[in-house]
C-alpha positions as a Markdown table, in Angstrom:
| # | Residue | x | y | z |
|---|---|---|---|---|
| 1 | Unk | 10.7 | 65.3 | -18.3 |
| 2 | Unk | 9.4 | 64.9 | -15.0 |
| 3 | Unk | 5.5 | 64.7 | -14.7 |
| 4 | Unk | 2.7 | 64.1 | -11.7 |
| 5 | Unk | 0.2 | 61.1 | -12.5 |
| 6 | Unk | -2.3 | 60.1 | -9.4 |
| 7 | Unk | 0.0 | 62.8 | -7.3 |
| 8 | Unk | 3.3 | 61.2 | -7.4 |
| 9 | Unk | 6.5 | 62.2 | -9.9 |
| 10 | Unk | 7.3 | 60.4 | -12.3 |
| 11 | Unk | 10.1 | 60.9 | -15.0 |
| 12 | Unk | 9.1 | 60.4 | -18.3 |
| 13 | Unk | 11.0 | 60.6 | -21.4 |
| 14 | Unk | 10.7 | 64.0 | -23.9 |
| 15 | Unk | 7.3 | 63.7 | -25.5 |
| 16 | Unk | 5.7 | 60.8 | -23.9 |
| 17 | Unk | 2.3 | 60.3 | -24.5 |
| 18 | Unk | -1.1 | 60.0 | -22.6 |
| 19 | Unk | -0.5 | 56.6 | -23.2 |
| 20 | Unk | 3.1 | 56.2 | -21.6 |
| 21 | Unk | 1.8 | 57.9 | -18.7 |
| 22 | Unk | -0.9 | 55.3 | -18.1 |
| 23 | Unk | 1.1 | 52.1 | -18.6 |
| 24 | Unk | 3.4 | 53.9 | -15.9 |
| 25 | Unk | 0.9 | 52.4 | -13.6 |
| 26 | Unk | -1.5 | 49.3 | -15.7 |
| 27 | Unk | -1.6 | 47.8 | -18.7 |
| 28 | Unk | -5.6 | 47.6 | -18.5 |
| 29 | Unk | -6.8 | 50.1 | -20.8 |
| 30 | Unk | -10.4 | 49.1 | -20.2 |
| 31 | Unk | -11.8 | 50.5 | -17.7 |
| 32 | Unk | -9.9 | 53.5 | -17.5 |
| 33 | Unk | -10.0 | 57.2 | -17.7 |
| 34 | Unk | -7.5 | 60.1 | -17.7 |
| 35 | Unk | -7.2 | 63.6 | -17.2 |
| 36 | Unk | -4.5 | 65.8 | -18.0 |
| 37 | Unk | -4.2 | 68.9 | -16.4 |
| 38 | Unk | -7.8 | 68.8 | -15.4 |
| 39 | Unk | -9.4 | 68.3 | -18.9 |
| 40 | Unk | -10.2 | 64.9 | -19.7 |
| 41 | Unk | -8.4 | 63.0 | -22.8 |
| 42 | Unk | -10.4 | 60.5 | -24.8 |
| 43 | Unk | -9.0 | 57.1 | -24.9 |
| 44 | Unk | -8.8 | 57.3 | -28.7 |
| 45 | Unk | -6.4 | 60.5 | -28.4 |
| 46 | Unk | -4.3 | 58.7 | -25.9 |
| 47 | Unk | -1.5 | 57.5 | -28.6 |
| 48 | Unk | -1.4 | 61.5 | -30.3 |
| 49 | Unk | -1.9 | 63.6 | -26.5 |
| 50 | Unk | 2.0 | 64.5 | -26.0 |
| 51 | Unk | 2.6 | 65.6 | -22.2 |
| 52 | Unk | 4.8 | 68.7 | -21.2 |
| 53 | Unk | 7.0 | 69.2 | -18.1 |
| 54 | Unk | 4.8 | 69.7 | -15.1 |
| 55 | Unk | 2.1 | 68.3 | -15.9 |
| 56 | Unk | -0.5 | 66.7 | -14.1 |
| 57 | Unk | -2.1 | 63.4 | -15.4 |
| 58 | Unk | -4.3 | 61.7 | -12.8 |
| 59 | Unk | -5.1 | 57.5 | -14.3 |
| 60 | Unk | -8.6 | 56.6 | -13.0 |
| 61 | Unk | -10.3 | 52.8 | -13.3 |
| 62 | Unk | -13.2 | 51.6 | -12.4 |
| 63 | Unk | -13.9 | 49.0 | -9.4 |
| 64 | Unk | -16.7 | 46.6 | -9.5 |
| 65 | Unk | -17.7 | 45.3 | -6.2 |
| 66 | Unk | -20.4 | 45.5 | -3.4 |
């Protein structure tokens, strides 16, 4: 199934999860917050959110700095 996270494509296997989608680009989980479609997805439904063809997942972490 082909999917959009942070505005690129990426092909991801029939019923891939929130989760799959993130570790697509980090491992960190910390730190991080994602949005499916434009609704935000709690970290703890991350393992149970399945994604659909077309959708759009944007993977946002924090920086610290100055």
């Amino acid at each position: 199934m082909n999917v959009t996270i942070n505005g690129t494509a990426h092909e991801l296997p029939s019923g891939a999860t929130v989760t799959q989608a993130v570790r697509t680009l980090t491992e960190v989980r910390s730190g991080v917050a994602v949005a499916v479609n434009d609704e935000v997805v709690s970290r703890g439904a991350w393992d149970t959110t399945a994604l659909a063809e077309a959708d759009r997942v944007e993977v946002l972490t924090a920086v610290q700095g100055g």
